[in-house]
SESE-439096 format. One record per residue (C-alpha): x, y, z; residue in one letter. Coordinates in Angstrom, 1 decimal. Each point is the difference from the previous one (the first is absolute). Layout:
N
X: X&Y: Y&Z: Z&residu: A
...
END
This chain:
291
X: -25.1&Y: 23.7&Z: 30.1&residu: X
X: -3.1&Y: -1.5&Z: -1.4&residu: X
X: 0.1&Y: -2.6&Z: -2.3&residu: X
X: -0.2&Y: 1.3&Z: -3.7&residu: X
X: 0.6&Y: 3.4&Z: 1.2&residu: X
X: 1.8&Y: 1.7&Z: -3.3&residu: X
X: 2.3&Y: 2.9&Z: 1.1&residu: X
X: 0.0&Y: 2.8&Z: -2.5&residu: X
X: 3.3&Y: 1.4&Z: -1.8&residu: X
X: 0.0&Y: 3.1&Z: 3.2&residu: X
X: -0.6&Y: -2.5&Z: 2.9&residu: X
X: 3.3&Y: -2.5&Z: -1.0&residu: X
X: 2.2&Y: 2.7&Z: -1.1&residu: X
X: -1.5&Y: 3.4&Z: 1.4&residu: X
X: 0.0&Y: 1.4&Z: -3.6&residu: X
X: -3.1&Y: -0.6&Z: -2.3&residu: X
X: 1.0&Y: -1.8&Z: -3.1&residu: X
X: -3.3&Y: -0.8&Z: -1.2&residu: X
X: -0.4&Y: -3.7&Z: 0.7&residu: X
X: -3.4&Y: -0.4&Z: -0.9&residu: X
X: 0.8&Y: 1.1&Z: -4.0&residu: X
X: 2.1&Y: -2.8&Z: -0.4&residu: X
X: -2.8&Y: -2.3&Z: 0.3&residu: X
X: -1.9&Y: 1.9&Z: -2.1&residu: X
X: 2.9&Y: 0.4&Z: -2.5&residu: X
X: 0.6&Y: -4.1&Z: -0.1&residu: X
X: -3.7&Y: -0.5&Z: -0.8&residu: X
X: 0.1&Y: 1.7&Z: -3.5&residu: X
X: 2.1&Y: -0.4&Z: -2.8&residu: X
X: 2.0&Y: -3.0&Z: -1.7&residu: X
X: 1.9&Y: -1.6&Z: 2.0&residu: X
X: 1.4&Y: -2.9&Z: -2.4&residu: X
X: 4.0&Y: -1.3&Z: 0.2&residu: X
X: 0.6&Y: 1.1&Z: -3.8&residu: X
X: 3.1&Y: 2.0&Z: -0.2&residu: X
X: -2.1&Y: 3.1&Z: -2.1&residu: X
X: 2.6&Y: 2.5&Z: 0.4&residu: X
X: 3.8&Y: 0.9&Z: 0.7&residu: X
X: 2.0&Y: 1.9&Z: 1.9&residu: X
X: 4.0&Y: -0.3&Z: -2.0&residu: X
X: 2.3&Y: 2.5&Z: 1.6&residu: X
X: 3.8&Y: -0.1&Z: -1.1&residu: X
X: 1.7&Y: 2.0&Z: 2.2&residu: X
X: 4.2&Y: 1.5&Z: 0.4&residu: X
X: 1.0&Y: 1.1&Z: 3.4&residu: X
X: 2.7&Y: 2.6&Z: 0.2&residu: X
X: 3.6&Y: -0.7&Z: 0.1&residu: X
X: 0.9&Y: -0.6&Z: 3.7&residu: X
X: -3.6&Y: -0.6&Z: 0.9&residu: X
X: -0.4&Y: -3.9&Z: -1.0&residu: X
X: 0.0&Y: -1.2&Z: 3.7&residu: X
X: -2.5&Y: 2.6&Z: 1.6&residu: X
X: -2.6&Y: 0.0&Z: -3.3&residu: X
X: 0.2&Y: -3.9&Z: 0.6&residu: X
X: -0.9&Y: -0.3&Z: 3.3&residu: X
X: -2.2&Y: 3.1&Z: -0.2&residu: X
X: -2.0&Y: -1.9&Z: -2.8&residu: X
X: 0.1&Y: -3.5&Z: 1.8&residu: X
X: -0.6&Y: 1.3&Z: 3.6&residu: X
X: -2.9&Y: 2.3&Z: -0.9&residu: X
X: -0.6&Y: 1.2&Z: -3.2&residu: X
X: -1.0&Y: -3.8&Z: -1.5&residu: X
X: -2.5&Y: -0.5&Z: 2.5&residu: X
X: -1.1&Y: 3.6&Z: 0.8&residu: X
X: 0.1&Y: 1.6&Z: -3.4&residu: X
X: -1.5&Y: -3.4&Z: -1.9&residu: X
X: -1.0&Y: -3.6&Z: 1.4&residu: X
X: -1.9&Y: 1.8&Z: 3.0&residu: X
X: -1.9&Y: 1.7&Z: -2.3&residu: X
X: -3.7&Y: -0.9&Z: -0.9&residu: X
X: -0.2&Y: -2.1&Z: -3.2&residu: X
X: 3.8&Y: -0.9&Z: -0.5&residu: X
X: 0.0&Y: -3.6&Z: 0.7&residu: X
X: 3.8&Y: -1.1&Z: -0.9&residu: X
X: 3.4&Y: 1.7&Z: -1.1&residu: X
X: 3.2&Y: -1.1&Z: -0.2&residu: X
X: 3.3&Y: 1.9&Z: -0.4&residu: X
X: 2.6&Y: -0.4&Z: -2.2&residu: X
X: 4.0&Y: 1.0&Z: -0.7&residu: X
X: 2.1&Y: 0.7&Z: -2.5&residu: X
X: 4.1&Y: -0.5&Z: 0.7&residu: X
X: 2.2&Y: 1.4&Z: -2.4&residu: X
X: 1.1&Y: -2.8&Z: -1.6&residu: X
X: -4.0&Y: -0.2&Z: -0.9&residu: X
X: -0.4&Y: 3.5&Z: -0.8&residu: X
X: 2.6&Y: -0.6&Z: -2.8&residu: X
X: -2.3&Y: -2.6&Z: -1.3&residu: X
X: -2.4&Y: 2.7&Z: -1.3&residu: X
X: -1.0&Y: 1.1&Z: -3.0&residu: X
X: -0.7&Y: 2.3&Z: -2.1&residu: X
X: 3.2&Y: 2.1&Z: 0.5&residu: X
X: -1.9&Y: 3.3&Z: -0.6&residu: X
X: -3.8&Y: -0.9&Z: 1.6&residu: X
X: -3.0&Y: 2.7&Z: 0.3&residu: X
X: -0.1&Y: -1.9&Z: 3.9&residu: X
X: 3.2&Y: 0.3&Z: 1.5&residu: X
X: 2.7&Y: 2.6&Z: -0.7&residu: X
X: 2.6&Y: -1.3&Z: 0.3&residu: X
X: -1.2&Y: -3.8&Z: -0.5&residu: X
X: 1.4&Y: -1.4&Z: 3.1&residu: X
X: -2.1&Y: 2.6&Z: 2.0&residu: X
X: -2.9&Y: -1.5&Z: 2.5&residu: X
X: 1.7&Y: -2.7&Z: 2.1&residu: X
X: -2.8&Y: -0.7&Z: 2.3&residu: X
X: -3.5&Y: -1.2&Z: -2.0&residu: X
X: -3.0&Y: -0.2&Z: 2.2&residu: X
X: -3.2&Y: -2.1&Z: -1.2&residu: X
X: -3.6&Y: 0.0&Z: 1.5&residu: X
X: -3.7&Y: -1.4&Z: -0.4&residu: X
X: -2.6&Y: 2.1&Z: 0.1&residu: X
X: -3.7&Y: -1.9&Z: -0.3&residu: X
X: -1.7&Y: 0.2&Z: -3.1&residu: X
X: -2.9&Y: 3.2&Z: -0.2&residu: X
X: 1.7&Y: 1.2&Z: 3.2&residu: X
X: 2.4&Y: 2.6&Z: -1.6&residu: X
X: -1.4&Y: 3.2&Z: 1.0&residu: X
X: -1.0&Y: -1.1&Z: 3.5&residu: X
X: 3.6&Y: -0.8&Z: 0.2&residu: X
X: 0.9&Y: 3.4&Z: -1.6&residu: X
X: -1.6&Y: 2.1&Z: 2.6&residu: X
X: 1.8&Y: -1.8&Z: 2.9&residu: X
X: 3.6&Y: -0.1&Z: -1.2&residu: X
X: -0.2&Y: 3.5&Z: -1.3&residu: X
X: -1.6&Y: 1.0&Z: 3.5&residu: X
X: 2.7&Y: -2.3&Z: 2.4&residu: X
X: 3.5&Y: 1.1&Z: -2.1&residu: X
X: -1.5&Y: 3.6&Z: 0.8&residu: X
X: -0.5&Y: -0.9&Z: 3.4&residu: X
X: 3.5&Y: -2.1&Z: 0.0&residu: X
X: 2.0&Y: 3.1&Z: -1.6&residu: X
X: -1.9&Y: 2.2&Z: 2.7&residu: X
X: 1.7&Y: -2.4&Z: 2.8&residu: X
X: 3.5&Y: -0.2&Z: -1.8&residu: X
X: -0.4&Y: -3.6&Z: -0.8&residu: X
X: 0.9&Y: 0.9&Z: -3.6&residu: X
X: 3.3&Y: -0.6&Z: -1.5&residu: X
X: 1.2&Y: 3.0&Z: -1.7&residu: X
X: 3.4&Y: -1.9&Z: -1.5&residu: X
X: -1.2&Y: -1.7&Z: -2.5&residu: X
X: -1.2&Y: 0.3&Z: -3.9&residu: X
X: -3.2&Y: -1.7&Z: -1.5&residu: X
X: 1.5&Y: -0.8&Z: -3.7&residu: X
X: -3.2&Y: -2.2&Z: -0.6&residu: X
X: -3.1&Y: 0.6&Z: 2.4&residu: X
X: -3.6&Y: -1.2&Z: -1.5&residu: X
X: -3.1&Y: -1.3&Z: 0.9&residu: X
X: -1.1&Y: -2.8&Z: -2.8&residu: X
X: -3.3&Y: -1.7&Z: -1.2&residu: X
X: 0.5&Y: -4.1&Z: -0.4&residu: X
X: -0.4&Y: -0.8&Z: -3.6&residu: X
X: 0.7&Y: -3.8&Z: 0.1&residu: X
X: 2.5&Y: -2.3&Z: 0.8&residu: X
X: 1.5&Y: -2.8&Z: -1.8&residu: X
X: 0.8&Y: -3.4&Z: 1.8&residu: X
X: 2.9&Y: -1.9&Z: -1.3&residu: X
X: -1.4&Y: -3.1&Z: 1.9&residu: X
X: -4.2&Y: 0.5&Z: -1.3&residu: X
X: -1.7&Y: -1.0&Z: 3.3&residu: X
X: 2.7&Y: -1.8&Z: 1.7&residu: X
X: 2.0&Y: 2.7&Z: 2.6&residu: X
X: -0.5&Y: 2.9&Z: 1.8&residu: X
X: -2.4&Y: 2.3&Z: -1.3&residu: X
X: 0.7&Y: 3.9&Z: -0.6&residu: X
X: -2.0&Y: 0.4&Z: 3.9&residu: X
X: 3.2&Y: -1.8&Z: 1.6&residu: X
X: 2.9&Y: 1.5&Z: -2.2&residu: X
X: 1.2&Y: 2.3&Z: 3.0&residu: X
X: -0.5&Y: -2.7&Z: 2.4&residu: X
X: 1.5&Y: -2.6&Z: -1.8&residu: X
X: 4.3&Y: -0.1&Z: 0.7&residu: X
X: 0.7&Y: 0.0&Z: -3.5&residu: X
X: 3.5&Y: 0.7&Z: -0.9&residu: X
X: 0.4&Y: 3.3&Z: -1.7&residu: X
X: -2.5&Y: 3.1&Z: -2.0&residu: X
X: 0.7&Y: 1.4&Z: -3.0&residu: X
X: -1.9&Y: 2.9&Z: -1.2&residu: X
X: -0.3&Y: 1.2&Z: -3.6&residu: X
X: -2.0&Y: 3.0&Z: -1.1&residu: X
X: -0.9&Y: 0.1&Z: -3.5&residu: X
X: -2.0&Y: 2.9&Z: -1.7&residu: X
X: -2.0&Y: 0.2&Z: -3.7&residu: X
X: -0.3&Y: 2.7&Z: -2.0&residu: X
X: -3.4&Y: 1.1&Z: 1.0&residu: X
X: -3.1&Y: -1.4&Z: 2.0&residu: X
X: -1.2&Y: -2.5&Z: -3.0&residu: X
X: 3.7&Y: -1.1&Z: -0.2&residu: X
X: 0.0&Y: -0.6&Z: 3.3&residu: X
X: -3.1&Y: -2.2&Z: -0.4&residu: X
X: 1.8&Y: -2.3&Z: -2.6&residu: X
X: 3.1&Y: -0.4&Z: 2.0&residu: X
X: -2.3&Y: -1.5&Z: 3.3&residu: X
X: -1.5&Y: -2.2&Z: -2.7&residu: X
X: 3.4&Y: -0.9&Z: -1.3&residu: X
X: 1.7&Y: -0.4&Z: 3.2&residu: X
X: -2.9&Y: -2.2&Z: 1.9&residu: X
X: -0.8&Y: -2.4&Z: -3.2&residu: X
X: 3.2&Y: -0.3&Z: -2.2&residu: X
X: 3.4&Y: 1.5&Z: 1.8&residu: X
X: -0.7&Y: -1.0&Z: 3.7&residu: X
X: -0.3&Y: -3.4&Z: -0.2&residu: X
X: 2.2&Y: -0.7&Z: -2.5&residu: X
X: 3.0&Y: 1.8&Z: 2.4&residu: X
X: -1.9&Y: -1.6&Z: 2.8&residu: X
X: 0.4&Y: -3.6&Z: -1.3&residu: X
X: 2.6&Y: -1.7&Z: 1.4&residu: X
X: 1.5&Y: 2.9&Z: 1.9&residu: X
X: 0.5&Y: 0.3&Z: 3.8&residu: X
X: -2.7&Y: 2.7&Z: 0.2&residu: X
X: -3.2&Y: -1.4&Z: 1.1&residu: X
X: -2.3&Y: 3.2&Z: -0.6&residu: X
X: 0.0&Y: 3.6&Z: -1.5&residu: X
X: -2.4&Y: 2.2&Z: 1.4&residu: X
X: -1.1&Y: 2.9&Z: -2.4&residu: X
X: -1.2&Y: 3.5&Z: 1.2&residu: X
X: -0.4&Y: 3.1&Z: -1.3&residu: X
X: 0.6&Y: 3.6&Z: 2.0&residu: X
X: -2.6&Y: 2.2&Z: 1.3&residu: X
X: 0.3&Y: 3.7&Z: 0.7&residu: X
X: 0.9&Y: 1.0&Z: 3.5&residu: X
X: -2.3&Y: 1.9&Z: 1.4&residu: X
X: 0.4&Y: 4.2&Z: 0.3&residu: X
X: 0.5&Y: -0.3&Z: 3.5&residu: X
X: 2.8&Y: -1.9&Z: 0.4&residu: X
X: 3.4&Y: 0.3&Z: 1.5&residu: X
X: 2.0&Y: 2.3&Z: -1.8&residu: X
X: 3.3&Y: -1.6&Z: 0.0&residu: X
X: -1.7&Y: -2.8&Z: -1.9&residu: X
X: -0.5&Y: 1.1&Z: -4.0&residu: X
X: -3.2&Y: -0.8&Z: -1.8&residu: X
X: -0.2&Y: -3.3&Z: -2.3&residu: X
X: 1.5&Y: 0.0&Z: -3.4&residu: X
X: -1.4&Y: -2.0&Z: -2.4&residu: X
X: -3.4&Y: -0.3&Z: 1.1&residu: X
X: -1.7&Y: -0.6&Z: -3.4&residu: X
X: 3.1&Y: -2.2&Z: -1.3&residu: X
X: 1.7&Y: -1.5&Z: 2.4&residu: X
X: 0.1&Y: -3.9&Z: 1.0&residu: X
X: 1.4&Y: -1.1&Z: 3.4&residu: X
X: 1.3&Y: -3.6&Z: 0.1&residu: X
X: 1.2&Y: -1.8&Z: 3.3&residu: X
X: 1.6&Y: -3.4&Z: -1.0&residu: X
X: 0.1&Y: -2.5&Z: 3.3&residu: X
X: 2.9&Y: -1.9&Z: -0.5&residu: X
X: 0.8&Y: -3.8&Z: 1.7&residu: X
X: 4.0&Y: 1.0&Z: -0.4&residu: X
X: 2.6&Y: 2.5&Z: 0.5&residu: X
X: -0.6&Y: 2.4&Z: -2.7&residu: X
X: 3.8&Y: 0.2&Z: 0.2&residu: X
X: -0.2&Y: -3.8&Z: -1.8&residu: X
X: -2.2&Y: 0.3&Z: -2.4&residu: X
X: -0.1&Y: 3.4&Z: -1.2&residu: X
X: 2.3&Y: -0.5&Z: -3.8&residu: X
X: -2.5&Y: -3.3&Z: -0.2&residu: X
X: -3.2&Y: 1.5&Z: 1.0&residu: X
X: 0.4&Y: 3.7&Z: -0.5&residu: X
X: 2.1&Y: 0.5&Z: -2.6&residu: X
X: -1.0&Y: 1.3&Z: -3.0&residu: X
X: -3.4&Y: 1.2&Z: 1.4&residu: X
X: -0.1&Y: 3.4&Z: -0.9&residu: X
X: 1.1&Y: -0.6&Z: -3.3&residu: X
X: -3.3&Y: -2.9&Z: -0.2&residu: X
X: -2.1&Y: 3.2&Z: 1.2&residu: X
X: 1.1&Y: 2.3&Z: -2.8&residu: X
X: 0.0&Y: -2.8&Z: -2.8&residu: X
X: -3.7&Y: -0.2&Z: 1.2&residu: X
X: -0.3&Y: 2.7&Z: -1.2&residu: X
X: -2.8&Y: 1.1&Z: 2.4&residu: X
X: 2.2&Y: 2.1&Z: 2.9&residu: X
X: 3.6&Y: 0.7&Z: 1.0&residu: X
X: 2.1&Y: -0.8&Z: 3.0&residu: X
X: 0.6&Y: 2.0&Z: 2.7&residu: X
X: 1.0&Y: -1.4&Z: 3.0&residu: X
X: 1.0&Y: -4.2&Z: 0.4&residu: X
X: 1.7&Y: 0.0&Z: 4.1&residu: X
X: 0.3&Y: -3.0&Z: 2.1&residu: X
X: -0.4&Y: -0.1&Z: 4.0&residu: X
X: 0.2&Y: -2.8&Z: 2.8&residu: X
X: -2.1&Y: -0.1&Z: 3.4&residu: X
X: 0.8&Y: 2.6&Z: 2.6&residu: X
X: 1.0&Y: -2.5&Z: 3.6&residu: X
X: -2.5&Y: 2.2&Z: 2.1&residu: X
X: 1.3&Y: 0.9&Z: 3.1&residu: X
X: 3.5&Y: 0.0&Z: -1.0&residu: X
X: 2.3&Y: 2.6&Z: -2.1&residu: X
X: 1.1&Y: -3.2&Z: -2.4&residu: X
X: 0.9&Y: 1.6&Z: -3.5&residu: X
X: 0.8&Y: 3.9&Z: 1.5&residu: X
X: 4.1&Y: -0.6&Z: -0.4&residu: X
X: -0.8&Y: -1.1&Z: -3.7&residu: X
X: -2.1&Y: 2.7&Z: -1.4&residu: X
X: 3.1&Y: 2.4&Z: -1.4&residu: X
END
């Protein structure tokens, strides 16, 4: 072969997969580190399916279905056990029904400004995926959303990982809380009460290092139809906490009392606080303890 000889996407594989457009793709477009946007999928499998769902979504679905995907540049999954499930508040939440539903939460980076390229892949691959049966059917999205980064709130200031290494980092447990105003200029005040008065005073002495903030986005028309369309989209806040502890050990210290702080705000309500720990990829740690 001579030397710098390219091989196109037929000659390596004998399909054409269009070789030459990636180069083109990778000239245009931001391409900075800045976590922009969020995938957060909560997610039940079906009684007597916890084993296969895990292993389907750490075997295939993880890397086929998300961090293979153009633009998603980190993720991290995350479990809930029953004993953390009871943890969960509020008893009757617009989220889950019943509370303790979604034992498996899923979290992705998606670059900043690269949303909708990202859109038309994953919609187009989970088609293609579904085609192939690489889809679990077993399973129940209870809280499936794309979101838009508002800001996040560093317990630490500079010192730390930044929000770019939060599902890199091995911290210790998740918990995430969705809140929701009244209407869209609600919704406003409570991000500018959250990020200048209520997150760092929670923040302060607490093992959580960060909160990230988002907000959901529509799913677009086209996309799978076991997943529902975003609630919320107008008054919704998504909050991921990042926690240096067992949530299991700090939760009455840290936690407690937190949706009642949200309503004496007076801004937005409550409706779903639920703590998680790191998956063990490549291993079915946890799957005994989820019932």
């Amino acid at each position: 072969m001579g030397e710098g000889k390219q091989l196109s996407g037929r000659e390596r594989g004998g399909e054409d997969t269009r070789s030459a457009t990636y180069a083109e793709l990778a000239a245009v477009g931001p391409y900075g580190v800045r976590p922009g946007h969020a995938l957060i999928t909560m997610v039940e499998p079906h009684p007597g399916h916890e084993y296969a769902y895990n292993r389907w979504y750490e075997d295939d679905h993880y890397y086929a279905g998300a961090m293979a995907m153009p633009w998603m540049f980190a993720g991290r999954r995350w479990v809930a056990t029953r004993d953390l499930q009871l943890l969960r508040s509020p008893e009757k939440s617009a989220i889950a029904q019943p509370v303790t539903a979604g034992c498996y939460l899923s979290t992705y980076w998606i670059t900043d400004g690269r949303y909708d390229d990202h859109m038309r892949w994953t919609v187009a691959i989970n088609k293609r995926l579904n085609r192939d049966a690489r889809v679990y059917q077993d399973r129940t999205h209870v809280f499936t959303a794309f979101q838009d980064h508002e800001v996040t709130v560093y317990r630490d200031g500079a010192a730390g990982p930044r929000d770019v290494h939060a599902l890199d980092h091995p911290y210790a447990g998740l918990v995430l809380q969705v809140v929701d105003a009244e209407g869209p200029e609600q919704r406003a005040e409570l991000l500018e009460w959250l990020r200048s008065r209520h997150l760092p005073k929670r923040l302060a002495g607490s093992p959580a290092a960060m909160v990230t903030v988002f907000r959901p986005t529509p799913l677009p028309l086209d996309r799978m139809s076991y997943v529902k369309q975003v609630e919320g989209v107008d008054t919704r806040l998504t909050l991921l906490w990042f926690l240096e502890a067992d949530p299991r050990d700090c939760w009455e210290a840290s936690f407690g009392g937190l949706g009642e702080a949200v309503a004496e705000g007076g801004l937005g309500r409550l409706e779903l606080l639920a703590p998680f720990v790191p998956t063990v990829p490549g291993t079915d740690r946890y799957v005994d303890r989820l019932r």
